[in-house]
Structures are given as C-alpha cells and as structure tokens.
Backbone as ProteinMPNN parsed JSONL, in Angstrom:
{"seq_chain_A": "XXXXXXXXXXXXXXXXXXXXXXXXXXXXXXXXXXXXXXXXXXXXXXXXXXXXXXXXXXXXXXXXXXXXXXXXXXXXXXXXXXXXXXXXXXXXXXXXX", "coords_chain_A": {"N_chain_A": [[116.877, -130.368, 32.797], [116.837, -127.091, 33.826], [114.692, -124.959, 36.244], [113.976, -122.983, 33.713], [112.071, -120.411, 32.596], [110.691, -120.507, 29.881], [110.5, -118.756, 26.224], [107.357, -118.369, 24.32], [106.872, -118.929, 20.676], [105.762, -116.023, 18.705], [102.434, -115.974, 17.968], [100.918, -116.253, 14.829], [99.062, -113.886, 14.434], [100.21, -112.066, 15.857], [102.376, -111.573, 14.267], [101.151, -111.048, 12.0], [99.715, -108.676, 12.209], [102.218, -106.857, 13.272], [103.29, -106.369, 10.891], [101.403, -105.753, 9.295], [101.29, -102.949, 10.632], [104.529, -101.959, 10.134], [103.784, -101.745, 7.241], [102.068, -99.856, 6.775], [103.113, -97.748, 7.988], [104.926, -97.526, 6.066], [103.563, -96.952, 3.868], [102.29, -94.426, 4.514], [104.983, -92.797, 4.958], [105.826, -92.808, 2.318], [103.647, -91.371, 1.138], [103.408, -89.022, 2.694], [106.539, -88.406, 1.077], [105.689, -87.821, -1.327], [103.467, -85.725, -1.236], [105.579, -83.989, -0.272], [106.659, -83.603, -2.589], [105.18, -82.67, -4.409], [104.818, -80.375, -3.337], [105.362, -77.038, -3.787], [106.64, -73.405, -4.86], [104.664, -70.857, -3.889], [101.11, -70.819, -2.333], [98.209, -69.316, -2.598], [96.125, -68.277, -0.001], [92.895, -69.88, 0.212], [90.828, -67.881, 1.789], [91.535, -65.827, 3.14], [93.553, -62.597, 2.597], [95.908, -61.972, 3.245], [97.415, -64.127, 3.828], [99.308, -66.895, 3.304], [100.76, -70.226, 1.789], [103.811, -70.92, 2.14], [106.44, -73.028, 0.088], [108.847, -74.498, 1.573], [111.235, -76.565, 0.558], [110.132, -78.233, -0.073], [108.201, -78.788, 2.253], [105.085, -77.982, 3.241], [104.803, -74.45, 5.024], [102.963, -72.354, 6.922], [102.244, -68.993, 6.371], [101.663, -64.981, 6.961], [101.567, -62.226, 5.626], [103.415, -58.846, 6.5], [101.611, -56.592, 8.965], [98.987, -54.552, 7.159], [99.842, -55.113, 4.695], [99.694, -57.491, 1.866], [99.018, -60.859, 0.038], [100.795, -61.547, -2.733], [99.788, -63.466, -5.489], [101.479, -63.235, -7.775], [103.495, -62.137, -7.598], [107.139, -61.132, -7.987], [109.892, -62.161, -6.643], [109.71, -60.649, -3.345], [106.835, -61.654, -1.54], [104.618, -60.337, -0.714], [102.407, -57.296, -0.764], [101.254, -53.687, -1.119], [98.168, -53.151, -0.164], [96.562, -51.973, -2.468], [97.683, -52.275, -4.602], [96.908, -55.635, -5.109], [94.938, -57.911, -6.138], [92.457, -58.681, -4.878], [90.166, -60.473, -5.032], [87.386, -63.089, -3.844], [89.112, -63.655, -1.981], [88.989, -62.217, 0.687], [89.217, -61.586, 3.172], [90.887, -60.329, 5.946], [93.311, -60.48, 8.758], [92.745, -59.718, 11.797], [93.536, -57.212, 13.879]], "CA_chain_A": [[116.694, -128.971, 32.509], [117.035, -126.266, 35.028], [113.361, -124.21, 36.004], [113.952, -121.701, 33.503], [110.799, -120.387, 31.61], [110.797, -120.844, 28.005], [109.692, -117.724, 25.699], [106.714, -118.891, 23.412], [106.831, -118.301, 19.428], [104.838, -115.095, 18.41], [101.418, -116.122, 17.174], [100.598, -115.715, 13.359], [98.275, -112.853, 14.159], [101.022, -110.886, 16.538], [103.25, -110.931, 13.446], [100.085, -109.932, 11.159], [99.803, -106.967, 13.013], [103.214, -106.324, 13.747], [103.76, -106.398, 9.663], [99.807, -104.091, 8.814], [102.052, -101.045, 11.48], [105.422, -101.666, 8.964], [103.317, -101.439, 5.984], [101.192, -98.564, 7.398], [104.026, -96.589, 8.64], [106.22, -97.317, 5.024], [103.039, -96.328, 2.94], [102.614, -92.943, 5.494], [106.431, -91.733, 4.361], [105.57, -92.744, 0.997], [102.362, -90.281, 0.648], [104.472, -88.223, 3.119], [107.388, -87.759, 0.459], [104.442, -87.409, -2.833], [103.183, -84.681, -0.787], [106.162, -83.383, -0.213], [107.409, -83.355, -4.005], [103.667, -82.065, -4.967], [104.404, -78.748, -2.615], [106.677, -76.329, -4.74], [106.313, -72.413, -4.9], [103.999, -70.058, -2.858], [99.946, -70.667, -2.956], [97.603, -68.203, -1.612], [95.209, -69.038, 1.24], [91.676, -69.458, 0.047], [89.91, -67.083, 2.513], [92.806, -64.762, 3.824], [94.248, -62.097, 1.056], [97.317, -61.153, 3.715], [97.737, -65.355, 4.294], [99.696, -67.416, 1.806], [101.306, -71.257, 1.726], [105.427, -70.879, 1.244], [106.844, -74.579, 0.727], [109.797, -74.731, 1.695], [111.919, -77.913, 0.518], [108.975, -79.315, 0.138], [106.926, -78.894, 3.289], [104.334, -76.609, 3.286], [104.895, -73.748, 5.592], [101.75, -71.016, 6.515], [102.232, -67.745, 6.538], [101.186, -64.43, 6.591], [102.159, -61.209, 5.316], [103.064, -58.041, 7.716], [100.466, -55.603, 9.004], [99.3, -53.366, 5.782], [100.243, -55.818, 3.44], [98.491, -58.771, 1.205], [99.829, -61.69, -0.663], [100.094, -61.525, -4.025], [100.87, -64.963, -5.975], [101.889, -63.154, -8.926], [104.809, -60.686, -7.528], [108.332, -62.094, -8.115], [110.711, -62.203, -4.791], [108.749, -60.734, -2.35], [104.778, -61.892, -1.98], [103.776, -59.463, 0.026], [102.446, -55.781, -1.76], [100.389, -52.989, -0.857], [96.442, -54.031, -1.117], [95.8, -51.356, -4.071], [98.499, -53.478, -5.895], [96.654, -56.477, -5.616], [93.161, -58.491, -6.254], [91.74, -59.897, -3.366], [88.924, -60.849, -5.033], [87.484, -64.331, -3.539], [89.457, -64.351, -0.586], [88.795, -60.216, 1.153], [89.157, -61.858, 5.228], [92.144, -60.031, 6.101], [94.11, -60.511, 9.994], [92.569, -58.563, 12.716], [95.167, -57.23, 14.69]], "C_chain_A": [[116.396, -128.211, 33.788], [114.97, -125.608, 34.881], [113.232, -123.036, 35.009], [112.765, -121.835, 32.366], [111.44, -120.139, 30.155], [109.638, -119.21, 27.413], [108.64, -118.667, 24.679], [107.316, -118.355, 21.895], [105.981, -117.644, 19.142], [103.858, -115.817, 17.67], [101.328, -115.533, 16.304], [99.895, -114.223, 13.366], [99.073, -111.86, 15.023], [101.815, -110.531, 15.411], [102.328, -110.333, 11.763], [100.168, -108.675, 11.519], [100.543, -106.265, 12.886], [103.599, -105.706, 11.54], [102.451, -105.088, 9.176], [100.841, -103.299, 9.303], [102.958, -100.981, 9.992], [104.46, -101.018, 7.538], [102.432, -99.818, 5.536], [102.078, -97.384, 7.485], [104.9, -96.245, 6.896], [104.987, -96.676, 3.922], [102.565, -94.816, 3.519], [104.102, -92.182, 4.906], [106.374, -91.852, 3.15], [104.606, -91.343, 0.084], [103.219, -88.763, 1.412], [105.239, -87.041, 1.83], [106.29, -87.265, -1.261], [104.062, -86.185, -2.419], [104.142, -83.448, -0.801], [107.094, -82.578, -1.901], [106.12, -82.445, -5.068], [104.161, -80.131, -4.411], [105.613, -77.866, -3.262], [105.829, -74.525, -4.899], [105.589, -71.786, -3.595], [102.223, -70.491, -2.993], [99.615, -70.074, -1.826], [96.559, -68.949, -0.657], [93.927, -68.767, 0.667], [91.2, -68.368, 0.199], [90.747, -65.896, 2.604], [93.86, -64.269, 2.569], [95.837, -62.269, 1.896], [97.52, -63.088, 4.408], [98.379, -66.336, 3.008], [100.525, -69.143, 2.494], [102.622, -71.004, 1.415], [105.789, -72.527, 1.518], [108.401, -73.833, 0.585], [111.0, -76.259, 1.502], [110.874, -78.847, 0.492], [108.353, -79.677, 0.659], [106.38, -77.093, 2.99], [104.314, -75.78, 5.245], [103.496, -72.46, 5.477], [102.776, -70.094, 6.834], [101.786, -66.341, 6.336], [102.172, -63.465, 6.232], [102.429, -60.128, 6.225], [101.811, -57.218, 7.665], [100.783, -54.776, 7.608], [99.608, -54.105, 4.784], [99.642, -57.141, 2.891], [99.206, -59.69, 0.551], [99.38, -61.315, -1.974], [101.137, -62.933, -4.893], [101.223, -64.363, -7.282], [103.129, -62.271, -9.07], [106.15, -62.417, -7.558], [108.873, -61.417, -6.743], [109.712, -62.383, -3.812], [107.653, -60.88, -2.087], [104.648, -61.077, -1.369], [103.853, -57.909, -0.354], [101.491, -55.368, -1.12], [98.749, -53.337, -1.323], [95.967, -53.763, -2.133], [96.775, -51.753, -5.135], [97.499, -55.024, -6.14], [95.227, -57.405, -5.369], [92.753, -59.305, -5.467], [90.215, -60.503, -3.465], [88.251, -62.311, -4.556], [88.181, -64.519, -2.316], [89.74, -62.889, 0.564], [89.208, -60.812, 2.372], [90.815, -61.634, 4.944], [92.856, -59.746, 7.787], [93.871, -59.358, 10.686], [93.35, -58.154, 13.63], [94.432, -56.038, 15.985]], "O_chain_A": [[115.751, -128.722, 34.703], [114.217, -125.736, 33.917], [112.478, -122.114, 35.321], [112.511, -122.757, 31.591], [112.472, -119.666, 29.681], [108.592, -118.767, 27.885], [109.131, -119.71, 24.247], [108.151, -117.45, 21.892], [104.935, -118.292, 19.154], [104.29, -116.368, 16.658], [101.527, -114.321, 16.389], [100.115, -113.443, 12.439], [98.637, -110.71, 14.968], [102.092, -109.336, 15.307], [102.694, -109.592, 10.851], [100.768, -107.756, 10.961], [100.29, -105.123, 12.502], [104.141, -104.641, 11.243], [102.621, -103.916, 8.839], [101.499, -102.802, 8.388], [102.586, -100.363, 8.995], [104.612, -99.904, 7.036], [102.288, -99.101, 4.546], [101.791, -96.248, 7.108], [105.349, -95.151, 6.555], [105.431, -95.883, 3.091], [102.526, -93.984, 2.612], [104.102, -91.03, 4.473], [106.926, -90.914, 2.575], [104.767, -90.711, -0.96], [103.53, -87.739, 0.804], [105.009, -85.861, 1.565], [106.522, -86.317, -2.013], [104.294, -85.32, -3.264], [103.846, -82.304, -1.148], [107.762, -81.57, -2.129], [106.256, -81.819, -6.119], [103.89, -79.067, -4.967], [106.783, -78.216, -3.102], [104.608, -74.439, -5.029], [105.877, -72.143, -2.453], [101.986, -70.457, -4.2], [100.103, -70.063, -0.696], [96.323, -70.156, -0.713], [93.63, -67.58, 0.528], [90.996, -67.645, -0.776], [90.393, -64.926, 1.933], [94.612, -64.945, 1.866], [96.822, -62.644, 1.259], [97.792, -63.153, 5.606], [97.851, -66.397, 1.898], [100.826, -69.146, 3.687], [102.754, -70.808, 0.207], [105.6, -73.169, 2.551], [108.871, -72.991, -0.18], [111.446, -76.818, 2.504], [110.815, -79.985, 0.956], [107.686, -80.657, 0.326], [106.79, -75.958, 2.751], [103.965, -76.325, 6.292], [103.12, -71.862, 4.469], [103.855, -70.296, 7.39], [101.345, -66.31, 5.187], [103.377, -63.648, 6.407], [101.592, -60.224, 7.123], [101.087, -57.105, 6.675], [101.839, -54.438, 7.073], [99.624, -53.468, 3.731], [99.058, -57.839, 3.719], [100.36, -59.285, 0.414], [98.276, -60.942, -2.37], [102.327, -63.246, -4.938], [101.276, -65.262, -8.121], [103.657, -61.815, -10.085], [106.156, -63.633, -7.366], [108.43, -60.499, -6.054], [109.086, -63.374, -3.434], [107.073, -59.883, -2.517], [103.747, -60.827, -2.171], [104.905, -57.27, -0.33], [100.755, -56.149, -0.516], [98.294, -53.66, -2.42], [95.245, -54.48, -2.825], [96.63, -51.557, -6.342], [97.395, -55.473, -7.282], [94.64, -57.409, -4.287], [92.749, -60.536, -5.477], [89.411, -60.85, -2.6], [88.925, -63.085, -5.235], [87.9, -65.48, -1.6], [90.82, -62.773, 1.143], [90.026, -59.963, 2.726], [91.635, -62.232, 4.248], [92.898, -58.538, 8.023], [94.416, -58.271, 10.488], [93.924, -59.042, 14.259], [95.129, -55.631, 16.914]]}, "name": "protein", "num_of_chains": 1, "seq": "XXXXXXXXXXXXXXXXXXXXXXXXXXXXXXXXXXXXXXXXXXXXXXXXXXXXXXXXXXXXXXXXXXXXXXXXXXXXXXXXXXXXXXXXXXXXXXXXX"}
C-alpha cells in the first residue's frame, strides 16, 4: 500500500448530531408552514390604531396606514379610514411623524 492517509468512519455521535440539525431544521419548516397557513386576512396591531398585520400568502407582513389615517379591521378593500370612522379603543398610540 502506497502512504496514502485513510479517512476514518464518522463517530456515532457526529452522525447524532448531524441527524438532531436535519430533524431541527425539518421540524422549523414544518411550524414555519403551520404558521404560515394560520396567517390569513388583516389583524390589527395591539397598541397602534394606524398599524395593522396584512398576510400576504401566508406570511405576515406589518404595516401601517398613511398619515391621517387608522386601520380599521372591519372596512372591506381598503383598511385604512378616517379616525372619526373608526374605534381605536384599546390600542389609541398612533405614528409620530
């Protein structure tokens, strides 16, 4: 046999490991896609009247509304209405500009 080095066989606990990441990473896109099938519609932001959640395809997207304007989770199309349209009760902190 010539000098050439020989690779060892991975020890039991390199391919423990190596298998916990797979399992880690495949139950991560799992909760991932649950999350993602959970997020549907618009929800409003706790604190912030003129701040709202849009999912989009199933990721949640923030956003706010423009200057002058508030979310309202109960308008159809557009969320965003004049403030004496809508009840900001519970969440008044509105984007200092």
């Amino acid at each position: 046999m010539m000098g050439t080095p020989t690779q060892s066989a991975p020890k039991y606990s390199e391919i423990s490991n190596s298998c916990s990441r797979v399992k880690r990473s495949v139950q991560t896109e799992q909760s991932d896609i649950e999350v993602r099938s959970q997020c549907t519609g618009r929800v409003a932001d706790p604190q912030q009247c003129d701040a709202y959640t849009d999912c989009i395809n199933g990721s949640p997207e923030p956003a706010v509304c423009p200057d002058g304007l508030v979310f309202s989770p109960e308008a159809n199309g557009y969320p965003c209405l004049y403030p004496q349209e809508v009840d900001c009760t519970g969440r008044p902190a509105i984007r200092k500009y």
